[in-house]
C-alpha positions in Angstrom: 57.1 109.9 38.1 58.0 113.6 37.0 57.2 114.7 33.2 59.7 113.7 31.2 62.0 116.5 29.3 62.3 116.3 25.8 64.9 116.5 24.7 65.0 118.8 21.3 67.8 120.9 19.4 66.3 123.9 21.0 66.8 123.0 24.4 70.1 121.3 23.9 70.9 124.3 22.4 69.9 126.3 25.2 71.5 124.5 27.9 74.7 125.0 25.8 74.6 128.6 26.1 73.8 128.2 29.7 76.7 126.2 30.2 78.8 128.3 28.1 77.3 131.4 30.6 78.6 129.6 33.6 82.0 128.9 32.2 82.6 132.4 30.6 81.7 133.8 34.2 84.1 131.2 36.3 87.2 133.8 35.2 85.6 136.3 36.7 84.3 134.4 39.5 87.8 132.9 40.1 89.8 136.1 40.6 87.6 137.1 43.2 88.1 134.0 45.0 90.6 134.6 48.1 92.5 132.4 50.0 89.7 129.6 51.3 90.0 129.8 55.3 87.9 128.1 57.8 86.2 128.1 61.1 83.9 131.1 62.4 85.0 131.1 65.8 87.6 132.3 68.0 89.5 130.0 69.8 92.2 129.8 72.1 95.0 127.2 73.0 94.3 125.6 76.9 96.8 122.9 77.2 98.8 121.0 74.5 100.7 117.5 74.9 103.3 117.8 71.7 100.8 117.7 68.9 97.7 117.0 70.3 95.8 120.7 71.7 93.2 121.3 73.4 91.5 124.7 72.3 88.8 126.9 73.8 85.9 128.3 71.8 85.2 131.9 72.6 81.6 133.3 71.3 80.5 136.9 71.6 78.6 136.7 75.1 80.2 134.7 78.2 78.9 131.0 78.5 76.0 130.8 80.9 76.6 126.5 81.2 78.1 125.7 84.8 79.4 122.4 82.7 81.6 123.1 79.9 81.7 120.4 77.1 84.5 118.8 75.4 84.6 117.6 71.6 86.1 114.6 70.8 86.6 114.4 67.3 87.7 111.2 65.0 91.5 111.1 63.9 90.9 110.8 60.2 89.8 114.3 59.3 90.4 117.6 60.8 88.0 118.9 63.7 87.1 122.2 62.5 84.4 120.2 60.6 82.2 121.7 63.2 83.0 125.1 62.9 83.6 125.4 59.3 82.3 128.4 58.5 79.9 131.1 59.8 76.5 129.8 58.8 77.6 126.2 58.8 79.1 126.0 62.7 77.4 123.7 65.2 79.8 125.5 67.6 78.5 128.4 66.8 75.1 127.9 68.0 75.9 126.4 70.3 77.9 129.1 72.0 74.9 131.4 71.3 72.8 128.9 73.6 75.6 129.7 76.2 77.2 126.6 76.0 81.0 126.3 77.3 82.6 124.6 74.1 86.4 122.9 74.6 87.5 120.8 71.4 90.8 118.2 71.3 92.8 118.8 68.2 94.3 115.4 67.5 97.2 117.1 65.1 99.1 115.6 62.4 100.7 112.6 62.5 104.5 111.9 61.5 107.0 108.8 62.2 107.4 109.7 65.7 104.0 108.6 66.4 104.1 105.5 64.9 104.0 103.5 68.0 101.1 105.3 69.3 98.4 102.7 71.3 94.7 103.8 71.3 95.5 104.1 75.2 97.2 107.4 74.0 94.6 108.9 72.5 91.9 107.8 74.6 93.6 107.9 78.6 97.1 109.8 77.9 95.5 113.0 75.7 91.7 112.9 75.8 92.4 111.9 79.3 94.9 114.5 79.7 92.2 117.3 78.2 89.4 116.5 80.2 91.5 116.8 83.6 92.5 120.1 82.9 89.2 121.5 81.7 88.1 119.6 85.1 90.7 121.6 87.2 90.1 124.3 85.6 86.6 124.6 86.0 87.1 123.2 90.0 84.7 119.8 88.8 84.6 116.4 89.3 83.4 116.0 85.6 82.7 117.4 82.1 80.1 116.7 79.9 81.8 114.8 76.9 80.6 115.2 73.1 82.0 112.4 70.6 82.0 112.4 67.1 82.4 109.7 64.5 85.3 107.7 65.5 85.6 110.2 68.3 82.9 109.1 69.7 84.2 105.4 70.0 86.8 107.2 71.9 84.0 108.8 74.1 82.6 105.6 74.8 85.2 104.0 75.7 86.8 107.2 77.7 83.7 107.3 79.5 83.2 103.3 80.3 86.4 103.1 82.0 86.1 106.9 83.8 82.4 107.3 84.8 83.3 109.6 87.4 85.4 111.9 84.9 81.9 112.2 82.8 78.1 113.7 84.1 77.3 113.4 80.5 77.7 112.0 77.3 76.5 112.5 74.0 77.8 110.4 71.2 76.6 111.8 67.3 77.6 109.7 64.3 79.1 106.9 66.4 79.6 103.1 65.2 78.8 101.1 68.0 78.1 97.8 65.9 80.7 97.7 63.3 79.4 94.4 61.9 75.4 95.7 60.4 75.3 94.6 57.0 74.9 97.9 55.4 78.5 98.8 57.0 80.7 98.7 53.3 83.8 100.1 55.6 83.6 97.1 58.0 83.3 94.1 55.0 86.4 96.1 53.3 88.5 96.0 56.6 87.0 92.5 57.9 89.2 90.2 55.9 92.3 92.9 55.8 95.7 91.2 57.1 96.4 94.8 59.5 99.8 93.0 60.8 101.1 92.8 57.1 99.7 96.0 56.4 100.6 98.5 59.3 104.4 96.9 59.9 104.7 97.8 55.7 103.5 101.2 56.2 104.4 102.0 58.9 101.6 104.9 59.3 98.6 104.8 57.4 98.9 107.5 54.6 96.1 109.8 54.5 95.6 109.9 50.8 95.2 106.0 50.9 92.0 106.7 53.4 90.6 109.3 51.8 90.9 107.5 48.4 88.6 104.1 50.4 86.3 106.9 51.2 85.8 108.2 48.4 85.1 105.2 46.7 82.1 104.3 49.3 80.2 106.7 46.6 82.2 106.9 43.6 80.2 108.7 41.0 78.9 111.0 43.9 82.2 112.0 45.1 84.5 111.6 41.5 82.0 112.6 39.0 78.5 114.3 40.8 79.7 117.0 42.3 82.3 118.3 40.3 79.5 118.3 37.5 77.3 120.2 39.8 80.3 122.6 40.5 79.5 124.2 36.9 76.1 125.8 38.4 78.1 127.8 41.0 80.5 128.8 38.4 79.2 132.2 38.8 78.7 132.8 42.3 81.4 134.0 44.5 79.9 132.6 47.8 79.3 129.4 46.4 82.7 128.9 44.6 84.1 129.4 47.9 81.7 127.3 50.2 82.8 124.6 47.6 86.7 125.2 47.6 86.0 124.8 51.5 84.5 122.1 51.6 87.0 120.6 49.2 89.6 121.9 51.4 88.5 119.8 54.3 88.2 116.4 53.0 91.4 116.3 51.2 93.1 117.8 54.7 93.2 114.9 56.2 96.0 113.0 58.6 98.0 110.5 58.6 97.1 107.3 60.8 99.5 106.4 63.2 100.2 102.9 62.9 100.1 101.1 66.3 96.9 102.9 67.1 94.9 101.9 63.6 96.1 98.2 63.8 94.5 98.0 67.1 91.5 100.0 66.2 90.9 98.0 62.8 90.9 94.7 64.8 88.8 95.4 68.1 86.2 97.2 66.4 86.0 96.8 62.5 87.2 92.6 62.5 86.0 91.6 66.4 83.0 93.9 66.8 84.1 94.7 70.4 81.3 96.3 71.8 79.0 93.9 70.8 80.8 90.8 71.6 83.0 92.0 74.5 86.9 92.1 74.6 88.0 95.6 74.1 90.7 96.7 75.8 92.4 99.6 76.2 95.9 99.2 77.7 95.8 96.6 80.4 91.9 97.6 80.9 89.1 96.3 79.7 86.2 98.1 78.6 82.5 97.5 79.9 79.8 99.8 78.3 77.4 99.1 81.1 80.3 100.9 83.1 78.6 104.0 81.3 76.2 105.3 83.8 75.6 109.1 83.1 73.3 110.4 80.8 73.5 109.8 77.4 72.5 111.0 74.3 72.8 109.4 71.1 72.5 111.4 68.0 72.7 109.6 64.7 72.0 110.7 60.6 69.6 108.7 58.9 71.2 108.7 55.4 74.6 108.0 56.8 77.1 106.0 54.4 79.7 105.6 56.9 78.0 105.0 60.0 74.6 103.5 59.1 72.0 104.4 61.4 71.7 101.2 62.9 75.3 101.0 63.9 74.5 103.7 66.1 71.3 102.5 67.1 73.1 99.5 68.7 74.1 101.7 71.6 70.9 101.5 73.1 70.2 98.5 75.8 74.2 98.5 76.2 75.2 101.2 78.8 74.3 101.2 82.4 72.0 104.4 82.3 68.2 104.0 82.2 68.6 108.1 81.2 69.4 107.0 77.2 68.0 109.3 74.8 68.1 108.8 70.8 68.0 111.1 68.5 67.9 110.8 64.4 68.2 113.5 62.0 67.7 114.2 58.2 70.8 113.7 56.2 74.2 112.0 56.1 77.6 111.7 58.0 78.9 115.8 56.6 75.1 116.8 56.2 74.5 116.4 60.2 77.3 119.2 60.6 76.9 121.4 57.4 73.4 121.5 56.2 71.0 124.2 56.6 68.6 121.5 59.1 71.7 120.6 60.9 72.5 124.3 62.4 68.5 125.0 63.2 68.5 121.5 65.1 71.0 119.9 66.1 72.6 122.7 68.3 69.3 123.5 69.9 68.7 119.5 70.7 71.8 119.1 72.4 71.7 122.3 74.6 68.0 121.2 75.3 68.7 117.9 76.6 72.2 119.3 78.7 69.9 121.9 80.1 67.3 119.5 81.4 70.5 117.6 83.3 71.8 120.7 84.6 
């Protein structure tokens, strides 16, 4: 244990005055706040079905991969997660490794989508995406990077088109939605989805945000706004804050259809572990999964617990199955200093030894 602080008039007094310091600056600091944008890199639209669009990154140097990869992201926050800003943007080195980077905007959901199946977003517009980058390009397949829920999407994508996929790399991705450390799974386990999506209708996105904010309540409601007072007096840090801010509360509505059949194949039956999920009339098989794969997973992840994504391994029909763990949680693995000097190098590494 540390040496304990006493705690004295004098030093109360001074961390007043500190305080006071930081809040007398925030004025200041305030004005010269602009308007909070995001993403560090250029990008340009490739192919759109109504909402859903498929852009192109575009770095300073032409891409030297003869396999471009496309990002999957999850539906339930915005993708530009991974090119948030310029010294926190995974694209961003990866594009300076000469990586060839394509990423599926899922848009925003309204009441026209309510009736979309999870064979939309998986066959119909991820589908639809990775056939043009493959046309495109003259392949027979892309390698495919999923992300969070997007990854489940990549599994399944790639389970029931091997052929569409030389390889695939899955990073924060449940594949065991039933580990005992999995606080999303034994909220959602007992929910009655019927009663709840044909009431909605679409999922409202400030009803998910609010269940994920309350996985780590005085973190996220109390913690960090607390913490906010320290950069009170920086411009830069103001701003990475109002960023950050800016991209969990921008967050999309669930189409219905899709969630009620997402919430019971994989949070209530646990389907890749005990078999049964289906996407339209087809059924998926993980050992169907026989390209490369890498599996990249945080180890102080809150959402996806580490053995959730550890569960992947043993399951698809590759013997070429590499894991990967890093330092940090479910937004740290994108954001944090460690995250942009590792994880972009890791994953070029191991495409480059498949090239």
């Amino acid at each position: 244990m540390g040496t304990p602080i006493a705690i004295t008039p004098q030093a109360l007094g001074e961390e007043a005055a500190r305080l006071h310091a930081k809040l007398a600056a925030s004025a200041d600091t305030l004005r010269q706040v602009g308007d909070i944008g995001y993403g560090a890199t250029r990008k340009e639209e490739v192919w759109r079905d109504g909402k859903v669009v498929l852009y192109r990154y575009r770095g300073e140097r032409a891409p030297t991969a003869r396999v471009p990869l496309v990002i999957s992201y999850a539906l339930v926050n915005r993708p530009y997660m991974v090119d948030l800003q310029q010294d926190k943007s995974l694209v961003r080195g990866m594009l300076e490794r000469g990586e060839d980077l394509y990423i599926l905007d899922w848009g925003y959901a309204d009441r026209s989508d309510r009736y979309l199946e999870l064979e939309d977003y998986i066959q119909r517009f991820l589908g639809g995406a990775i056939d043009h980058v493959r046309q495109a390009h003259r392949l027979e397949a892309v390698n495919l990077l999923g992300i969070c829920q997007g990854g489940t999407f990549a599994l399944c994508y790639a389970a029931l088109n091997p052929h569409k996929v030389r390889n695939l790399i899955t990073m924060v991705t449940p594949v065991d939605f039933h580990t005992p450390d999995n606080m999303l799974s034994h909220w959602t386990r007992e929910l009655d989805v019927d009663l709840f999506v044909d009431t909605l209708g679409n999922v409202p996105a400030d009803l998910m945000n609010w269940c994920y904010l309350t996985l780590k309540p005085w973190r996220l409601f109390v913690q960090k706004y607390v913490g906010m007072v320290d950069a009170l007096d920086d411009v830069k840090a103001t701003e990475d804050f109002l960023r950050m801010e800016k991209w969990i509360f921008d967050s999309p509505d669930q189409a219905g259809e899709a969630f009620r059949q997402f919430v019971k194949q994989f949070y209530q039956a646990n389907g890749f572990i005990n078999g049964g999920v289906r996407i339209g009339e087809r059924t998926v098989d993980l050992k169907a999964i026989t390209m490369p794969v890498l599996n990249i997973y945080a180890e102080q992840d809150h959402l996806v617990p580490p053995d959730a994504s550890r569960a992947l391994r043993g399951r698809v029909g590759t013997d070429d199955y590499t894991e990967l763990s890093f330092k940090g949680g479910h937004i740290g693995i994108y954001v944090s200093g460690r995250a942009q000097r590792e994880v972009p190098a890791a994953i070029h590494d191991w495409l480059a030894q498949r090239a």
